[in-house]
NUVEX-759384 format. One record per residue (C-alpha): residue in three letters; x, y, z; residue number from 1. Coordinates in steps of 0.5 Angstrom, whole numbers. Layout:
<recs>
<rec><code>Ala</code><X>X</X><Y>Y</Y><Z>Z</Z><pos>NUM</pos></rec>
...
</recs>
This chain:
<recs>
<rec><code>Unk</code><X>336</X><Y>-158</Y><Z>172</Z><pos>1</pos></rec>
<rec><code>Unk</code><X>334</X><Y>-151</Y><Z>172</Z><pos>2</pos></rec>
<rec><code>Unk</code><X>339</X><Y>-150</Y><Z>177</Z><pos>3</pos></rec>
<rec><code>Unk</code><X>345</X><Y>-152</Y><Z>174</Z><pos>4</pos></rec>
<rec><code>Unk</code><X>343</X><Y>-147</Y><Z>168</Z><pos>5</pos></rec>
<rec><code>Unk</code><X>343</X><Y>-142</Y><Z>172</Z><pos>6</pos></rec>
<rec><code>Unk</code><X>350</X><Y>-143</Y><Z>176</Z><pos>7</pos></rec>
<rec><code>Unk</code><X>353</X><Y>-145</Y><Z>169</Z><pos>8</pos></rec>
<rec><code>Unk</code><X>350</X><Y>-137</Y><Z>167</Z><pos>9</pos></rec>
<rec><code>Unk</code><X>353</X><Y>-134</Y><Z>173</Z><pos>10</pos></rec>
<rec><code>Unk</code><X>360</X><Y>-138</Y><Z>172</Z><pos>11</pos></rec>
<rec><code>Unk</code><X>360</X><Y>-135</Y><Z>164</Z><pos>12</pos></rec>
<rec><code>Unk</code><X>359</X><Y>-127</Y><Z>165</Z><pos>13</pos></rec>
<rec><code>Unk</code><X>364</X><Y>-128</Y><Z>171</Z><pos>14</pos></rec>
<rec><code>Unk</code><X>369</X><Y>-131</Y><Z>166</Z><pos>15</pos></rec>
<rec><code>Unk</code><X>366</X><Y>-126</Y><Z>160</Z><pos>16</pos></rec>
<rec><code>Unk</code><X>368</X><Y>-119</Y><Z>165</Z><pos>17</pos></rec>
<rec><code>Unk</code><X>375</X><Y>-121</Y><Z>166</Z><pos>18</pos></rec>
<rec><code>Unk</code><X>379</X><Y>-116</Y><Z>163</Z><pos>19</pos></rec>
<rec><code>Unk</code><X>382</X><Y>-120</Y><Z>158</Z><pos>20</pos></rec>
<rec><code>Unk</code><X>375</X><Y>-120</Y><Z>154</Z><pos>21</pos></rec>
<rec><code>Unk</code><X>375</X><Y>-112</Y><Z>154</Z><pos>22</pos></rec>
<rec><code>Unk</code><X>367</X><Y>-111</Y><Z>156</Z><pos>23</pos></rec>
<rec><code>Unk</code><X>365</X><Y>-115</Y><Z>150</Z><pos>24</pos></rec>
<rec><code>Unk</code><X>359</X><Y>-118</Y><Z>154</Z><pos>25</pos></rec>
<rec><code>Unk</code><X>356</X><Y>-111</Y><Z>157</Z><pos>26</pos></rec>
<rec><code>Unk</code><X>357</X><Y>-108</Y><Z>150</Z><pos>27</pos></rec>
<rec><code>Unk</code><X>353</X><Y>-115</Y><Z>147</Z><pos>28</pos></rec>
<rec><code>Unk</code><X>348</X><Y>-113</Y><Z>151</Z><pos>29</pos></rec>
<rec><code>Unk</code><X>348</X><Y>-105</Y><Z>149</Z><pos>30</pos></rec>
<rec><code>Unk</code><X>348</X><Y>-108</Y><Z>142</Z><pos>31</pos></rec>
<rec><code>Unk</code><X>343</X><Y>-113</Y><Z>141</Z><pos>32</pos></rec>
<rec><code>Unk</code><X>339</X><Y>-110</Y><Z>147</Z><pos>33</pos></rec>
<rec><code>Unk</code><X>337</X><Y>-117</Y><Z>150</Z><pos>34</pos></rec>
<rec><code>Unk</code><X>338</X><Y>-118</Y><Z>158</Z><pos>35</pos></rec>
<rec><code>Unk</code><X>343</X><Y>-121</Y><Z>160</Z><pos>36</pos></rec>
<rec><code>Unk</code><X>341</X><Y>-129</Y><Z>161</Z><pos>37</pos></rec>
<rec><code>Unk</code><X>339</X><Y>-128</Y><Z>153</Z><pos>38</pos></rec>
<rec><code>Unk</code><X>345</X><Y>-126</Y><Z>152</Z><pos>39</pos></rec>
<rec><code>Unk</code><X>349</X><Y>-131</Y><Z>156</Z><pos>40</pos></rec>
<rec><code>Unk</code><X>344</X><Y>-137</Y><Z>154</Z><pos>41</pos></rec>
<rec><code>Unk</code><X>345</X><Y>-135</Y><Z>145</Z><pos>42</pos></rec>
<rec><code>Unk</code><X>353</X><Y>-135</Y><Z>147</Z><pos>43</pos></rec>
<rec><code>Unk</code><X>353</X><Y>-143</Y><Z>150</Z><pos>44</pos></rec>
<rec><code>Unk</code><X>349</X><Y>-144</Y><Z>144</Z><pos>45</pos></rec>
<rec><code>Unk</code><X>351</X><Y>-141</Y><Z>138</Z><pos>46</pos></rec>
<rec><code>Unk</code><X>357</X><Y>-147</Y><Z>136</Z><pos>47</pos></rec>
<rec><code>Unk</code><X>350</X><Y>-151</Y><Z>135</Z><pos>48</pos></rec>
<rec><code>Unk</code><X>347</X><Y>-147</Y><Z>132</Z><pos>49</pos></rec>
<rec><code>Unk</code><X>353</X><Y>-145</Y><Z>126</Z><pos>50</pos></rec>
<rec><code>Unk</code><X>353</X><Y>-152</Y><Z>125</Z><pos>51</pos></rec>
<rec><code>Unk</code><X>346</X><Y>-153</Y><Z>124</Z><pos>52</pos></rec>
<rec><code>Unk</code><X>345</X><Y>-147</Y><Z>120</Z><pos>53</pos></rec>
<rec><code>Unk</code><X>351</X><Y>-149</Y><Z>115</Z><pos>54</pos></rec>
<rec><code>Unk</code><X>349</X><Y>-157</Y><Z>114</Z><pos>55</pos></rec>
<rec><code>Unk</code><X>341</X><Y>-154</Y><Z>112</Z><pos>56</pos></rec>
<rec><code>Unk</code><X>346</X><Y>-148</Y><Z>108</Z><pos>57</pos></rec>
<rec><code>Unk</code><X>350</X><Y>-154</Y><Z>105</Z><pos>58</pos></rec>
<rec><code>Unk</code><X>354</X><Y>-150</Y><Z>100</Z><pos>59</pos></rec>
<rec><code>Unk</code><X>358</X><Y>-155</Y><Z>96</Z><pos>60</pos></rec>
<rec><code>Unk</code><X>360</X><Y>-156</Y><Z>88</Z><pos>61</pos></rec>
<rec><code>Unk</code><X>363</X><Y>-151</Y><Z>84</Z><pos>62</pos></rec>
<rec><code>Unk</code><X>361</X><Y>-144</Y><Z>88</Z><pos>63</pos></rec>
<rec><code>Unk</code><X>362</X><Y>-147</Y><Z>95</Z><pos>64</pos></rec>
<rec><code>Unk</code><X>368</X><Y>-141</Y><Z>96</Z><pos>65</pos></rec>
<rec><code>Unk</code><X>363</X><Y>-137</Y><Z>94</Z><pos>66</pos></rec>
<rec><code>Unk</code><X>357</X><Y>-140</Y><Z>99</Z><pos>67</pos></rec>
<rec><code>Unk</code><X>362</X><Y>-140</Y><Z>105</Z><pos>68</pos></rec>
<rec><code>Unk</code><X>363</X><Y>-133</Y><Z>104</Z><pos>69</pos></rec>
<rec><code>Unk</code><X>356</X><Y>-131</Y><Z>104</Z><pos>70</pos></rec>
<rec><code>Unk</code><X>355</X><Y>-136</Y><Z>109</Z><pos>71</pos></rec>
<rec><code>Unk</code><X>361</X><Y>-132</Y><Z>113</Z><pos>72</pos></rec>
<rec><code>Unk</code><X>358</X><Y>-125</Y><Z>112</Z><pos>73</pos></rec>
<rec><code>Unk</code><X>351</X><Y>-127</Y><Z>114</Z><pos>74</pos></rec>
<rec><code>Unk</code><X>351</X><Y>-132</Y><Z>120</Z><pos>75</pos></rec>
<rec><code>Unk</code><X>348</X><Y>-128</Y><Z>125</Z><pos>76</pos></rec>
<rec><code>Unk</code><X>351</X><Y>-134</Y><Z>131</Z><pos>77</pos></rec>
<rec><code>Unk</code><X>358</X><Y>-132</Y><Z>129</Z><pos>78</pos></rec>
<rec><code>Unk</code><X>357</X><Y>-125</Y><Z>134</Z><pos>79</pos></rec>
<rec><code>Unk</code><X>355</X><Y>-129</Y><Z>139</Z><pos>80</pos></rec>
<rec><code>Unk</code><X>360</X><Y>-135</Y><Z>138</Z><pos>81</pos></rec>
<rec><code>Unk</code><X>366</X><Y>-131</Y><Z>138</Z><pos>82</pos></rec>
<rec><code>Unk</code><X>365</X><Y>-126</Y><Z>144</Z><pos>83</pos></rec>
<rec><code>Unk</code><X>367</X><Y>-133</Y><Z>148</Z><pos>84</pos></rec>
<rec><code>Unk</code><X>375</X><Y>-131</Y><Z>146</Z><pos>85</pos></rec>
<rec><code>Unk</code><X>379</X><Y>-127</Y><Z>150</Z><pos>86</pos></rec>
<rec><code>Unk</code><X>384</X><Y>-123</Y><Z>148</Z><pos>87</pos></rec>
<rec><code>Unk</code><X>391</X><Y>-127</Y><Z>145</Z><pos>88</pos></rec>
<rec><code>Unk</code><X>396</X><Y>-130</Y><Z>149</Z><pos>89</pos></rec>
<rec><code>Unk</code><X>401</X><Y>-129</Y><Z>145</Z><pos>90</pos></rec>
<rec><code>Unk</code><X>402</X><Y>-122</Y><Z>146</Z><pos>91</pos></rec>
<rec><code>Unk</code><X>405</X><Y>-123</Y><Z>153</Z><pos>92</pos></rec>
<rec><code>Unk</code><X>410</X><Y>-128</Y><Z>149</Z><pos>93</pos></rec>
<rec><code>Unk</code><X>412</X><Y>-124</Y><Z>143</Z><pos>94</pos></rec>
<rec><code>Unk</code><X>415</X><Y>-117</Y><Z>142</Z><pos>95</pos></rec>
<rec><code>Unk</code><X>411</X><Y>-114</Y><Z>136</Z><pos>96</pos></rec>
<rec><code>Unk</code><X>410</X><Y>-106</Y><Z>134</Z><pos>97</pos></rec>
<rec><code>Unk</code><X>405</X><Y>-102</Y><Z>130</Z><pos>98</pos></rec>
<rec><code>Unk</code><X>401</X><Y>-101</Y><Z>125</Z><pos>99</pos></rec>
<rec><code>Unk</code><X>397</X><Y>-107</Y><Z>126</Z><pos>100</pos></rec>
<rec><code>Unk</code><X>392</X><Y>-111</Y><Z>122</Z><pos>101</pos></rec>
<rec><code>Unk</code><X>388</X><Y>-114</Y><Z>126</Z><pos>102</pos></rec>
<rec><code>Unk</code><X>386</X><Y>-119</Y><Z>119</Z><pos>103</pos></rec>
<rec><code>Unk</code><X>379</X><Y>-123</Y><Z>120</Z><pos>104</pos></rec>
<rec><code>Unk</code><X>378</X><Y>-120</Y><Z>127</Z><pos>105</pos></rec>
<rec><code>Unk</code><X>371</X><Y>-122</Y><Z>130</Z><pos>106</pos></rec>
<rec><code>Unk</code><X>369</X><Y>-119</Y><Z>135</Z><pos>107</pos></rec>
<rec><code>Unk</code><X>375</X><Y>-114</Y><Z>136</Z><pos>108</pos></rec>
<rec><code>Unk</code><X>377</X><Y>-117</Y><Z>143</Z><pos>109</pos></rec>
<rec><code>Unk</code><X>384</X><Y>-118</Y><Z>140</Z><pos>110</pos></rec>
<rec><code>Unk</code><X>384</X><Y>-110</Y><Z>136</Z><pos>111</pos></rec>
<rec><code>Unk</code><X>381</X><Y>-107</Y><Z>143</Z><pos>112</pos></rec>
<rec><code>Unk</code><X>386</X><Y>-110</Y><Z>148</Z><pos>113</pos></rec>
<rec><code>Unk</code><X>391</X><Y>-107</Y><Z>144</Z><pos>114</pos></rec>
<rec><code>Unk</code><X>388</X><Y>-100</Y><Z>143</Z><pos>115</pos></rec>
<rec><code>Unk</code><X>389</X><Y>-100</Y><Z>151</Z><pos>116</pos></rec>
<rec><code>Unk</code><X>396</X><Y>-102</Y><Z>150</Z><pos>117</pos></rec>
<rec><code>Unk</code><X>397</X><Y>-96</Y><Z>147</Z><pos>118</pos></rec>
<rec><code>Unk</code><X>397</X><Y>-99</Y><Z>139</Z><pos>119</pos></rec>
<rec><code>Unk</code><X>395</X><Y>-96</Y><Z>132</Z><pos>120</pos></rec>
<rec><code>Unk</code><X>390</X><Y>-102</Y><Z>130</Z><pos>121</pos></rec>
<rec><code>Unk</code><X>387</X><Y>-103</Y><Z>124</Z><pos>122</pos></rec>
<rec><code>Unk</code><X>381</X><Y>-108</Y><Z>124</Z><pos>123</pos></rec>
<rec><code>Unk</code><X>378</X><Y>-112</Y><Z>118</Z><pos>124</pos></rec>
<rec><code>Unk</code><X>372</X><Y>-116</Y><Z>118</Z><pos>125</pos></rec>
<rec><code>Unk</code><X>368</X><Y>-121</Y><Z>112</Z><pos>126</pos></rec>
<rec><code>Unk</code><X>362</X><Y>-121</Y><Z>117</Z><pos>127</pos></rec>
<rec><code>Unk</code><X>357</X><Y>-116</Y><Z>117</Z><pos>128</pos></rec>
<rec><code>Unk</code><X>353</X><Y>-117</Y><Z>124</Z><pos>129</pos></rec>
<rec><code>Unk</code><X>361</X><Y>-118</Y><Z>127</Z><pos>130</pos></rec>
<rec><code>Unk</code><X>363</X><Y>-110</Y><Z>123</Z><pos>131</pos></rec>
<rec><code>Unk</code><X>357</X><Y>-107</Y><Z>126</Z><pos>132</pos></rec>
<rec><code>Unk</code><X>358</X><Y>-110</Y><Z>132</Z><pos>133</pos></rec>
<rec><code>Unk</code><X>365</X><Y>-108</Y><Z>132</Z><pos>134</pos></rec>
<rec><code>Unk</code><X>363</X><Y>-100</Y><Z>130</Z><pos>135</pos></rec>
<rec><code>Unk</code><X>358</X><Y>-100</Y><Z>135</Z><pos>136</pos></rec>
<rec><code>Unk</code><X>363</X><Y>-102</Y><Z>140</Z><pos>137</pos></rec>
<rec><code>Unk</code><X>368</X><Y>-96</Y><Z>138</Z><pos>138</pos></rec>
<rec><code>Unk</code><X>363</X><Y>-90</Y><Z>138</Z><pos>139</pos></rec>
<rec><code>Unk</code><X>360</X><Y>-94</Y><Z>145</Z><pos>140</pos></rec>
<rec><code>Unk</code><X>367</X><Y>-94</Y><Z>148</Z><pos>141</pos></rec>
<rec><code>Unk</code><X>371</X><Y>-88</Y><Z>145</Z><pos>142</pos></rec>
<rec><code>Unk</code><X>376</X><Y>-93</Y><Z>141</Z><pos>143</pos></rec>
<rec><code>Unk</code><X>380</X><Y>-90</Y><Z>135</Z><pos>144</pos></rec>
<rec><code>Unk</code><X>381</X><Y>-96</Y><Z>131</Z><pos>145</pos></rec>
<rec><code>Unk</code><X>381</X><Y>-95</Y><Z>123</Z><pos>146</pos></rec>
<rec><code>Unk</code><X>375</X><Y>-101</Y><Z>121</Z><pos>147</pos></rec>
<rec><code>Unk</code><X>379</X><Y>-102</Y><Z>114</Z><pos>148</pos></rec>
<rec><code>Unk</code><X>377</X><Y>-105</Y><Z>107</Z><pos>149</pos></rec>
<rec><code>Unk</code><X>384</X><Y>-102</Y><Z>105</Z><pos>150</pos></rec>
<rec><code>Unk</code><X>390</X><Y>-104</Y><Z>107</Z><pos>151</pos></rec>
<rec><code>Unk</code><X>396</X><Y>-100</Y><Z>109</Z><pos>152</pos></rec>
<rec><code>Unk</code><X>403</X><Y>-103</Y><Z>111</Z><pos>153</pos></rec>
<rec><code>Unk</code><X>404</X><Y>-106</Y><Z>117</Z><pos>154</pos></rec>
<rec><code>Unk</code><X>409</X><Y>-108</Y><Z>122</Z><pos>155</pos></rec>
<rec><code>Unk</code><X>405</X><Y>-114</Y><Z>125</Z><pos>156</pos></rec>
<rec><code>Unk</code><X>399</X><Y>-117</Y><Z>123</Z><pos>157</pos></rec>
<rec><code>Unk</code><X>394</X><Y>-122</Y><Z>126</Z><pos>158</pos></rec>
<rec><code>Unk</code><X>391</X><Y>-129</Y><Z>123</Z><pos>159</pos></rec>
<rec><code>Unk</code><X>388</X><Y>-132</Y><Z>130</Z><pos>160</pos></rec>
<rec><code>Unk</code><X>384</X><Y>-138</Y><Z>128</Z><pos>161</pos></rec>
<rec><code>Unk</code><X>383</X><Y>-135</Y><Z>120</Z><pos>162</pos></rec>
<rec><code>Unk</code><X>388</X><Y>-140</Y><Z>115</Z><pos>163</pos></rec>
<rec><code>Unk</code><X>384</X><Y>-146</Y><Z>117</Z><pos>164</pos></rec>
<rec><code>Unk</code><X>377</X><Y>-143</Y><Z>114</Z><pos>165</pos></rec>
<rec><code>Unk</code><X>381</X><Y>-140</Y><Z>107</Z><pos>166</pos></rec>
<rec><code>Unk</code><X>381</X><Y>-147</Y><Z>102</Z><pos>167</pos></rec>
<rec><code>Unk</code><X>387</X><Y>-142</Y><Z>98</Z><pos>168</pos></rec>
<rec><code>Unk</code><X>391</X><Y>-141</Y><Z>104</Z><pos>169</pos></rec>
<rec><code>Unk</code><X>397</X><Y>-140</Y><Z>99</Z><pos>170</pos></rec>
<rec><code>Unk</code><X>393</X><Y>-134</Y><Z>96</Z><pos>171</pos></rec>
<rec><code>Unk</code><X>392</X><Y>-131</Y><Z>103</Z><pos>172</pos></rec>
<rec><code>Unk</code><X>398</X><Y>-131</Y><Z>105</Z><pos>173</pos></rec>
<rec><code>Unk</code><X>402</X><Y>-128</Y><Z>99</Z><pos>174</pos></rec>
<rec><code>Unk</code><X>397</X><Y>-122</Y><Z>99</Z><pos>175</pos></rec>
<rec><code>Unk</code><X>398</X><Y>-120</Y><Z>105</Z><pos>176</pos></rec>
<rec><code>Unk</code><X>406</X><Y>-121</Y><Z>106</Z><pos>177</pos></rec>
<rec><code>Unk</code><X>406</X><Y>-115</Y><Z>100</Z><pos>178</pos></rec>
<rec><code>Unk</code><X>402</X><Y>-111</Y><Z>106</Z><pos>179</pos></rec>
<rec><code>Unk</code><X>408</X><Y>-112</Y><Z>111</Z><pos>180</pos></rec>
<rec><code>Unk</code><X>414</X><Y>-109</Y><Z>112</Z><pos>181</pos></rec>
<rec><code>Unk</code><X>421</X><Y>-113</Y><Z>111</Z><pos>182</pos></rec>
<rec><code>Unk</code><X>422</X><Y>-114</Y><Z>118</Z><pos>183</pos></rec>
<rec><code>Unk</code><X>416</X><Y>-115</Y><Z>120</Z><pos>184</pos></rec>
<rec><code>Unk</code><X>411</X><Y>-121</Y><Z>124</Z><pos>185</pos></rec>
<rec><code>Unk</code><X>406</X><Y>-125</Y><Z>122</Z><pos>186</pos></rec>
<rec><code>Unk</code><X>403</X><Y>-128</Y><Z>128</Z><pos>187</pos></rec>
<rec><code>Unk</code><X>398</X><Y>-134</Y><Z>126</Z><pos>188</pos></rec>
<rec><code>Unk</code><X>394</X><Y>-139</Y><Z>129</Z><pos>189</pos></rec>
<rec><code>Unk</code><X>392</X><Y>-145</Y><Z>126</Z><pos>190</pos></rec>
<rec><code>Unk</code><X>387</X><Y>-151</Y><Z>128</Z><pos>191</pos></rec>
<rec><code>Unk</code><X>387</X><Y>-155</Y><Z>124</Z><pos>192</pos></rec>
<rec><code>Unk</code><X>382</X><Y>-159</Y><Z>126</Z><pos>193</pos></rec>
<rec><code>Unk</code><X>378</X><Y>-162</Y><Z>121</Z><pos>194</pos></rec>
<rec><code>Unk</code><X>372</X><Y>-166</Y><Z>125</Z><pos>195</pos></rec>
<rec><code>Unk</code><X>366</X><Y>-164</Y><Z>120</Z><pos>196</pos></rec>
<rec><code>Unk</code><X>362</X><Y>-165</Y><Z>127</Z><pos>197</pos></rec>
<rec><code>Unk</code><X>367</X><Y>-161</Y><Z>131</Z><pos>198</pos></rec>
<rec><code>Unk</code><X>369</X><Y>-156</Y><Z>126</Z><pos>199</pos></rec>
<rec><code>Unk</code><X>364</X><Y>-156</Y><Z>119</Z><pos>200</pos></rec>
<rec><code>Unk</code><X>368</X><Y>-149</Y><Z>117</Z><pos>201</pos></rec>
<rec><code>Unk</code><X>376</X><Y>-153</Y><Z>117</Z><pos>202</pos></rec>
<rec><code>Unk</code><X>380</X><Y>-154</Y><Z>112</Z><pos>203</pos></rec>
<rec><code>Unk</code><X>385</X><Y>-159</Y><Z>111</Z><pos>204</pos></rec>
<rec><code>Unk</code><X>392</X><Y>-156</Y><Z>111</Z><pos>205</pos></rec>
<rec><code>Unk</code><X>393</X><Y>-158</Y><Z>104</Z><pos>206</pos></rec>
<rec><code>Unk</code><X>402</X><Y>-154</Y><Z>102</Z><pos>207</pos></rec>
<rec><code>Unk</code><X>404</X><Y>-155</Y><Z>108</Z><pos>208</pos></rec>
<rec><code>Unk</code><X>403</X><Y>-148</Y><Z>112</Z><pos>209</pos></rec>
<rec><code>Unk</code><X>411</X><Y>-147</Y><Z>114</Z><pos>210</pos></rec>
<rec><code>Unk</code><X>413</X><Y>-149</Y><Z>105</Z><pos>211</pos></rec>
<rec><code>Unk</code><X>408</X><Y>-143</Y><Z>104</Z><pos>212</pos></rec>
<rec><code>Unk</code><X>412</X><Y>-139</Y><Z>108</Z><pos>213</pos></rec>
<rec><code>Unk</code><X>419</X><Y>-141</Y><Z>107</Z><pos>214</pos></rec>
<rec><code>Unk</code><X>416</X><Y>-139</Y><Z>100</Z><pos>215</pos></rec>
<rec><code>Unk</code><X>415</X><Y>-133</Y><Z>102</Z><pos>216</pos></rec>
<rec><code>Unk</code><X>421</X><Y>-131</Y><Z>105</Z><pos>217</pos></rec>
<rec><code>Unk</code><X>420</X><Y>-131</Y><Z>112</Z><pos>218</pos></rec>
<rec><code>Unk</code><X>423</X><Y>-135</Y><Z>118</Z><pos>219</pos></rec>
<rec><code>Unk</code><X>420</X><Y>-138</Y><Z>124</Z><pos>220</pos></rec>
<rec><code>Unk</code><X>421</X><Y>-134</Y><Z>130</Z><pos>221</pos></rec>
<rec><code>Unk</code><X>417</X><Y>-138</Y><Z>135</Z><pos>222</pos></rec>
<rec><code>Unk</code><X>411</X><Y>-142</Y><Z>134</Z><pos>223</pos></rec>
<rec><code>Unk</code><X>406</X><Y>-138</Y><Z>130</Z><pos>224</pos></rec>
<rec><code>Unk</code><X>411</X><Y>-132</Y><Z>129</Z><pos>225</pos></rec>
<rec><code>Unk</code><X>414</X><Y>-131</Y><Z>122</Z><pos>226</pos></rec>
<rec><code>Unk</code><X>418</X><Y>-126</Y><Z>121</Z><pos>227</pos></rec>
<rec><code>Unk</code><X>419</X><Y>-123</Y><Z>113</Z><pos>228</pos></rec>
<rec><code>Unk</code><X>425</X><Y>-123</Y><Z>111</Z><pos>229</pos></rec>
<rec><code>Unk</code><X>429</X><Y>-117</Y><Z>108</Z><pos>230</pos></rec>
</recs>
């Protein structure tokens, strides 16, 4: 048993140094200042953890909005279950421009990896731990990426795994089309995956997501790419 562990170890910090996760876990390991092998083993655990750690939180009544935020802001798992997240494919598949917001962007693999490309990033995080995570890796590795609350206009913006988990969709996306040029792209992905065993943080899609758009004036370009009309 021990042995199949430490092979499982060994196969995930090979997978974690490829190029697509940008150093993510040597500056984890900077970070939280845990030998490797913690690291990967808090990594391989953390979906667990979450979900224990939201069933004894339990938020629901009148405040559950309110509570997941918190619960967003605080959960200390989130750093390690995110850093298990290459950066998109969909940036070799769709021709986009910056400035970008990269909107609820984690642990900023996706933000990193297009700084090196050559990109204006600006990054956006309800996280805490995530934000402190993401300044730790700018100052570490000499990044120039704006750490915002405030936004500016965008000629792209980045919604990876992010609708799913906002009960008003409706709300995010008319916000943040004021925030993106005529022109411009949302690029979005959204499992809606709604197996409370699986998935406890999913909402179900309730307005269809593409009537949320349509509403909004865009038009699908591709799958997960909608272009503000204009």
């Amino acid at each position: 048993m021990k042995e199949i562990k430490k092979i499982q170890l060994i196969k995930l910090a090979a997978k974690l140094r490829r190029p697509q996760f940008v150093n993510v876990l040597d500056d984890l390991i900077d970070f939280s200042g845990l030998p490797e092998n913690s690291v990967l083993q808090h990594i391989i655990a953390s979906g667990l953890k979450v979900r224990n750690e939201l069933k004894f939180v339990n938020p629901k009544g009148e405040h559950v909005e309110a509570e997941l935020k918190l619960f967003y802001r605080c959960c200390r798992e989130y750093l390690f279950l995110n850093a298990y997240r290459e950066a998109w494919s969909m940036f070799d598949r769709v021709k986009f421009k910056g400035p970008i917001l990269d909107f609820a962007g984690g642990m900023g693999n996706d933000s990193v990896w297009l700084f090196k490309q050559g990109y204006d990033v600006d990054y956006f995080e309800i996280s805490i731990i995530q934000k402190d995570f993401m300044r730790f890796r700018i100052w570490k590795n000499n990044l120039k990426i704006n750490i915002v609350n405030d936004f500016r206009k965008y000629n792209t913006i980045l919604l990876r795994d992010v609708i799913e988990h906002v009960p008003d969709y409706n709300k995010l996306l008319t916000n943040l089309s004021g925030y993106l040029n005529p022109g411009g792209l949302i690029l979005e992905q959204t499992p809606w995956n709604t197996d409370k065993r699986s998935s406890p943080l999913h909402f179900r899609e309730k307005t269809p997501l593409k009537k949320v758009f349509k509403d909004l004036y865009f038009t699908n370009i591709a799958n997960g790419v909608w272009r503000k009309n204009g």
